[in-house]
ZAZALUM-802322 format. One line per 10 residues: their letters; for each residue y, z, x of C-alpha. Coordinates in steps of 0.02 Angstrom, whole numbers. Layout:
N
A> Y Z X; ...;
! end
This chain:
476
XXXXXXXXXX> 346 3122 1113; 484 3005 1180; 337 2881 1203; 270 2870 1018; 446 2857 961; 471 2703 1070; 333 2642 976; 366 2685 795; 519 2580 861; 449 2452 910;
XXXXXXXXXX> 361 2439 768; 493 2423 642; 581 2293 734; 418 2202 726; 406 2240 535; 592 2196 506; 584 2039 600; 410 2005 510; 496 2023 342; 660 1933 380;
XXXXXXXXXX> 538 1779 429; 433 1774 273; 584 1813 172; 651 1623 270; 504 1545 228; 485 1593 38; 665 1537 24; 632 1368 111; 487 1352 3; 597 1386 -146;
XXXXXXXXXX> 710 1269 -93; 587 1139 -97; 551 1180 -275; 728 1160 -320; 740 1005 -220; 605 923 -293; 637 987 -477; 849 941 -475; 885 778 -465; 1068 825 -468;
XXXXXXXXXX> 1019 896 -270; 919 767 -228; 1092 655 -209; 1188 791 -136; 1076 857 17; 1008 699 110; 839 755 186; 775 697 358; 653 551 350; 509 644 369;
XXXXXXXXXX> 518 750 233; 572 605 125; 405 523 156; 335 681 130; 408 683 -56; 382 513 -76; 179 496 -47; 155 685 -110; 241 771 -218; 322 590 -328;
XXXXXXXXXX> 190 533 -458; 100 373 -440; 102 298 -601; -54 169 -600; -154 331 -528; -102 470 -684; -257 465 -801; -99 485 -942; -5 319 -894; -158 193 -823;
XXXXXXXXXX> -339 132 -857; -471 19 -767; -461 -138 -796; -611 -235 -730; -507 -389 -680; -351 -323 -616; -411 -152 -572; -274 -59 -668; -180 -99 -802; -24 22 -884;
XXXXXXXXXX> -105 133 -1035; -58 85 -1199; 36 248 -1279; 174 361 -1190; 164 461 -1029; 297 544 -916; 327 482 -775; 406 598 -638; 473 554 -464; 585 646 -346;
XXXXXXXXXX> 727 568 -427; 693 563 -607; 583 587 -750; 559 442 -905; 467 426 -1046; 375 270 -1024; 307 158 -1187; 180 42 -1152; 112 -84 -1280; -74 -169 -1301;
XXXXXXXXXX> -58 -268 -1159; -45 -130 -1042; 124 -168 -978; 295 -71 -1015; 392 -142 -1161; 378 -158 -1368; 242 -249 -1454; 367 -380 -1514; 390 -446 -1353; 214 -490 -1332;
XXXXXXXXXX> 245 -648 -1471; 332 -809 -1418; 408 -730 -1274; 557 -856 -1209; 557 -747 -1044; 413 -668 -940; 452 -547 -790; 308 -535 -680; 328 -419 -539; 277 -256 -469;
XXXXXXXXXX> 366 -66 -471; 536 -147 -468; 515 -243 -608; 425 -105 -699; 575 -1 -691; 516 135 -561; 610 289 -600; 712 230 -729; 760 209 -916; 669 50 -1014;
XXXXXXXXXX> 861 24 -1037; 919 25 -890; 802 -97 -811; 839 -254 -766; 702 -349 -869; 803 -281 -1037; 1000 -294 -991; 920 -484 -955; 874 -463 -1143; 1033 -381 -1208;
XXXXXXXXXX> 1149 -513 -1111; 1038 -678 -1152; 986 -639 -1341; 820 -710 -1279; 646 -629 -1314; 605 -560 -1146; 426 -459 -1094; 431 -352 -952; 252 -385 -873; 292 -289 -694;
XXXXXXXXXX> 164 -165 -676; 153 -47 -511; 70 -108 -336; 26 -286 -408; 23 -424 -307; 66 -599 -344; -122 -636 -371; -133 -525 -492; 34 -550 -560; -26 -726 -612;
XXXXXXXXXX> -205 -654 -693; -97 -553 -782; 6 -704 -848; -154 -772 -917; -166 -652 -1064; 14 -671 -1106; 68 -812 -1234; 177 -930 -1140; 189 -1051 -1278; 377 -1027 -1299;
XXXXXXXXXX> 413 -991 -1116; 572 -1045 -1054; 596 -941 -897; 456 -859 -790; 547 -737 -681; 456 -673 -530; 493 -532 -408; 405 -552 -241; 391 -383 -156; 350 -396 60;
XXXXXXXXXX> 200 -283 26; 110 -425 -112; 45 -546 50; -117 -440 75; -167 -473 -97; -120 -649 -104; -206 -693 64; -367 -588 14; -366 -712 -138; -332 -865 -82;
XXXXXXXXXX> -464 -819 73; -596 -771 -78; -584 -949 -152; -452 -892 -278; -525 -755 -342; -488 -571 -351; -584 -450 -260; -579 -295 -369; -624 -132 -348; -744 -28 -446;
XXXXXXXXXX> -710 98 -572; -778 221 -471; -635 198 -335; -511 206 -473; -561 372 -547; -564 425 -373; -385 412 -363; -336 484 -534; -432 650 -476; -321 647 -298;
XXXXXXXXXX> -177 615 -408; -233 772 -506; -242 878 -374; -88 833 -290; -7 863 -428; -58 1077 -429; 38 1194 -362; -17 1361 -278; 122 1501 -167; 173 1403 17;
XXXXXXXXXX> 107 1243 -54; 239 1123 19; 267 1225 194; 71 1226 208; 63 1041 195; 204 999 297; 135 1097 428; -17 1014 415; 51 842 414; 143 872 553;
XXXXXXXXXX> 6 954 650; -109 805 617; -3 681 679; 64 761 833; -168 777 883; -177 605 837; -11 523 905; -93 637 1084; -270 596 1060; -243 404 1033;
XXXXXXXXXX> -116 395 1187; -261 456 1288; -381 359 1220; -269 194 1256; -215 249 1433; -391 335 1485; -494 179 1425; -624 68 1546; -764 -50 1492; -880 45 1586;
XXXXXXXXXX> -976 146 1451; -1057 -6 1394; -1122 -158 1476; -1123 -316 1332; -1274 -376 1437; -1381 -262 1415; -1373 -295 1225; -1536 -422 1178; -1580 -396 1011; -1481 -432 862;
XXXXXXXXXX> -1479 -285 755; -1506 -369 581; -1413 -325 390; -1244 -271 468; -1105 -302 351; -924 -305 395; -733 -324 321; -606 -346 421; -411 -352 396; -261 -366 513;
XXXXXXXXXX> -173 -175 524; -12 -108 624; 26 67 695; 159 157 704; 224 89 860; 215 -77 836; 43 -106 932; -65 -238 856; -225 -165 789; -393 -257 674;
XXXXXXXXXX> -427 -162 537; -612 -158 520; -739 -74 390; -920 -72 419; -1086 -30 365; -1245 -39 450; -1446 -20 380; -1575 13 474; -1707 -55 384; -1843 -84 511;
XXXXXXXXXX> -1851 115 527; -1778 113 699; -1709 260 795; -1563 310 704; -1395 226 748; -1247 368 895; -1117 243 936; -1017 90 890; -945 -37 1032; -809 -182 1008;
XXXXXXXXXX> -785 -332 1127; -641 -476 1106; -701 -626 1185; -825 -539 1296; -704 -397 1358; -733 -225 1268; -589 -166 1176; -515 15 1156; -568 82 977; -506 218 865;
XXXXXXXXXX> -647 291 721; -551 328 565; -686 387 473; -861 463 521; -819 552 671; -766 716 739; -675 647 891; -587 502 957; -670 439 1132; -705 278 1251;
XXXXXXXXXX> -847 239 1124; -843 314 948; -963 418 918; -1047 389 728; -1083 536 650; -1302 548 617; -1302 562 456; -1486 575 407; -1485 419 318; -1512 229 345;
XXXXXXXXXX> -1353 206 285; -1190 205 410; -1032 187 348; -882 178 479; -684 134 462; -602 87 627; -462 31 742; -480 -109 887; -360 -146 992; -304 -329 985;
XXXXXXXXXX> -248 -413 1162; -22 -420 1185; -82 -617 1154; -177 -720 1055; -175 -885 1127; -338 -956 1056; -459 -877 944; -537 -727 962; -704 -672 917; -760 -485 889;
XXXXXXXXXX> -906 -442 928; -1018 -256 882; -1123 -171 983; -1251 -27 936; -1310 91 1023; -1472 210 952; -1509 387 969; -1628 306 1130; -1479 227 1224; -1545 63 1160;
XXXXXXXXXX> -1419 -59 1143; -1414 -196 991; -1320 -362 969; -1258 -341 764; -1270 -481 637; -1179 -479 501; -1266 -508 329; -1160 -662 300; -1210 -747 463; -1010 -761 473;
XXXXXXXXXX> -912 -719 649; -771 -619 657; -627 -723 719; -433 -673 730; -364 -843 749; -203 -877 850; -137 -970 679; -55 -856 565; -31 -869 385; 143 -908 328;
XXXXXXXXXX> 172 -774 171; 323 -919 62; 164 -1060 91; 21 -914 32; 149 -858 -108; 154 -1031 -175; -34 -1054 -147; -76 -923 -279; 54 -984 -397; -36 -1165 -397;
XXXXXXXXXX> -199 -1071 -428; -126 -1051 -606; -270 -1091 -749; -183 -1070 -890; -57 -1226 -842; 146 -1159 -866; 222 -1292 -923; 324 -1422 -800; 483 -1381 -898; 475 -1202 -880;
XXXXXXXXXX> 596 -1130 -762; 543 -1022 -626; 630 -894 -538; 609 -801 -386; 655 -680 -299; 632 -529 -185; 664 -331 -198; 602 -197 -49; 658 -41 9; 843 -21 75;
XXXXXXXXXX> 807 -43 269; 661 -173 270; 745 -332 165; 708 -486 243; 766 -668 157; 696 -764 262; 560 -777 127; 687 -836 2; 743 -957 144; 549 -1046 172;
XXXXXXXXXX> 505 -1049 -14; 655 -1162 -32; 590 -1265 124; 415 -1291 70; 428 -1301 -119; 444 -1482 -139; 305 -1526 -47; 175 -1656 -169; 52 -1533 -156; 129 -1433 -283;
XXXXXXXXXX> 150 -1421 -499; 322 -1487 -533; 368 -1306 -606; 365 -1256 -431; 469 -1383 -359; 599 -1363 -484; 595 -1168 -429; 757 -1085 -405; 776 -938 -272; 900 -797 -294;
XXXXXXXXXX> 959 -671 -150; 1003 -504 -246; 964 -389 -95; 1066 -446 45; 1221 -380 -31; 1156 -236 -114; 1245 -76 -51; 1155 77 3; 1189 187 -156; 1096 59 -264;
XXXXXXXXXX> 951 119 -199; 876 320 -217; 887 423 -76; 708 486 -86; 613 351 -168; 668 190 -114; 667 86 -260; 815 41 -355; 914 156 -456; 1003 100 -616;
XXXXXXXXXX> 1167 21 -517; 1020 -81 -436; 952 -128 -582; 1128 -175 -646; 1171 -278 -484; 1006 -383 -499; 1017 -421 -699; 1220 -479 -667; 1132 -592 -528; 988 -663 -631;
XXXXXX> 1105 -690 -797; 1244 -794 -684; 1086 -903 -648; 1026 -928 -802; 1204 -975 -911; 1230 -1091 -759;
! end
């Protein structure tokens, strides 16, 4: 008798302590809800890193990937949708207007502008008030006709295609923000002979239906995720540690490799991890159109040594050689990871090996004919920047004056951009308009509560700072 009352006790300590724990996770979930929803608590509780990523890439909206507020454009990939939409981020929710051009200000503007702001998120006026931004206290101080033409994630390269459907007949000022972020896309299109490599439509709507479903809610949502996110990177941080420290070259031997396996494509792009290892960026595909056996594993070698390799995509583990999945077709698609040497003191060449379902190994060709090669020079972003502002077809005019300069988040500025544009701009190579370019450093002295806690961007007192900046330059 004494026994089964031990363990009725038992049992209700086990049921109290049960409930006491959901009860502290429904509140911390609610919390979350609050958080996200009150922007009045968003600048009262500061929340650790982590979960301010976490808000940042899941729960804030992405504005050029809501089907309300963007639309495929077939030369710049997005473009802002004309109309209204909301736009909602973990620090505030606008009203945005956006005119026939696709960009976020009044049809007016688009005539005879005297100024043009080209620019990305910043310039757009992430997360706040077409009144607050920068772009139009420019406007309201100056009397001029100024046409905000920032629109979210653009690069310079497309900042400039962009400028190419805007009247500049009147143009007095062109006004550029540079963001750290816009080199990829300029080196992409100065390395694809000035043009823009843009993605299909398919790849867009892609996104607006992830930005859909991010955007649903459902009981334990955020905890679930979190736990999740964390859970994932604390495998992969492990897995990837062993992969690195467990690695030899053994698994493969290069010479054993005497046939080139023929209509291999690849991309390739430079990539960094988290701690601070150099990494090549590489996406593949691979057809095997002479019905051979079908394709298990992948190999990469720098300069004849094989290289450790993590499989993004296609794969159910990390190993010493990933493993592609078979997946009953002649087309393999792979994303991966190789490990670059500490030291690049002369170029580099990748190389692939293959490996069938017969442990027959394959040489790869790519479909261009063109090696990979990381070369010890390295592109200099102020020289690439001014690159794709040369590439210019429409012509802006040699008395035009341009302005630059350069926003990021609060803990990655870096002028040293401002610094080499200034070095390198009067070189002959360039359009007078660009060696008549002034710089202006807004960020250095921008203090910390300029900036929102969760987001990153600017808030209005940032956007106030940089337009009292930008108007002292242009009266002088």
């Amino acid at each position: 008798m004494e026994t089964k009352s031990n363990l009725l006790s038992y049992l209700k300590i086990i049921l109290i302590n049960t409930f006491i724990f959901l009860i502290g996770l429904f509140l911390i979930e609610i919390f979350f809800i609050l958080y996200i929803k009150s922007h009045t608590l968003q600048k009262a509780i500061e929340l650790p890193q982590f979960l301010r990523h976490y808000i940042k890439f899941n729960i804030t909206d992405i504005i050029q990937n809501k089907e309300d507020c963007a639309k495929y454009d077939k030369e710049l990939f997005y473009t802002l949708k004309p109309g209204n939409c909301i736009f909602d981020i973990a620090d505030s929710t606008d009203e945005y207007s956006i005119n026939s051009l696709g960009v976020r200000d009044d049809e007016e503007s688009l005539t005879k502008p005297d100024v043009v702001f080209l620019g990305d998120s910043y310039t757009m006026g992430w997360g706040v008030s077409n009144e607050e931004t920068y772009v139009k206290l420019i406007e309201n101080k100056t009397g001029l006709k100024v046409l905000n033409a920032g629109i979210s994630s653009y690069g310079t390269a497309r900042e400039i295609g962009l400028l190419e459907r805007i009247d500049t007949s009147n143009l007095k000022y062109l006004v550029i923000q540079y963001c750290p972020n816009d080199h990829d896309e300029n080196l992409s299109f100065l390395k694809n002979n000035n043009v823009l490599q843009i993605s299909s439509e398919e790849k867009f709507q892609n996104l607006v239906e992830k930005e859909k479903i991010k955007s649903k809610y459902y009981p334990s949502k955020y905890l679930i995720e979190i736990f999740n996110i964390m859970k994932r990177n604390s495998t992969e941080k492990r897995e990837y540690a062993k992969l690195i420290k467990d690695f030899t070259s053994k698994n493969v031997d290069k010479n054993q490799a005497i046939e080139i396996y023929p209509n291999f494509e690849i991309e390739t792009e430079f990539a960094y991890s988290t701690n601070s290892n150099k990494f090549v960026h590489l996406n593949g595909w691979a057809y095997d159109v002479a019905n051979r056996n079908n394709l298990q594993s992948i190999s990469f070698f720098i300069n004849g040594k094989e290289a450790p390799a993590k499989l993004i995509t296609g794969i159910d583990r990390l190993d010493l050689v990933p493993k592609i999945k078979n997946l009953g077709s002649y087309k393999i698609g792979w994303i991966a990871e190789v490990l670059l040497p500490d030291q690049i003191e002369e170029d580099q060449i990748l190389e692939k090996i293959l490996q069938d379902t017969n442990g027959k190994l394959y040489k790869t060709k790519s479909l261009n004919s063109k090696e990979i090669v990381f070369s010890k020079t390295r592109y200099d972003e102020a020289e690439t920047f001014l690159q794709v502002l040369s590439s210019e077809r429409k012509g802006i005019k040699d008395e035009t004056q341009l302005i630059v300069f350069s926003l990021f988040d609060y803990q990655n500025n870096d002028s040293t951009f401002l610094t080499r544009l200034e070095k390198y701009k009067n070189s002959p190579k360039y359009p007078k308009f660009i060696q008549n370019l002034k710089v202006l450093n807004v960020q250095d002295s921008m203090p910390k509560d300029h900036f929102f806690r969760v987001d990153d961007h600017i808030n209005e007192k940032g956007h106030a700072f940089v337009a009292e900046k930008l108007y002292d330059l242009i009266k002088n």
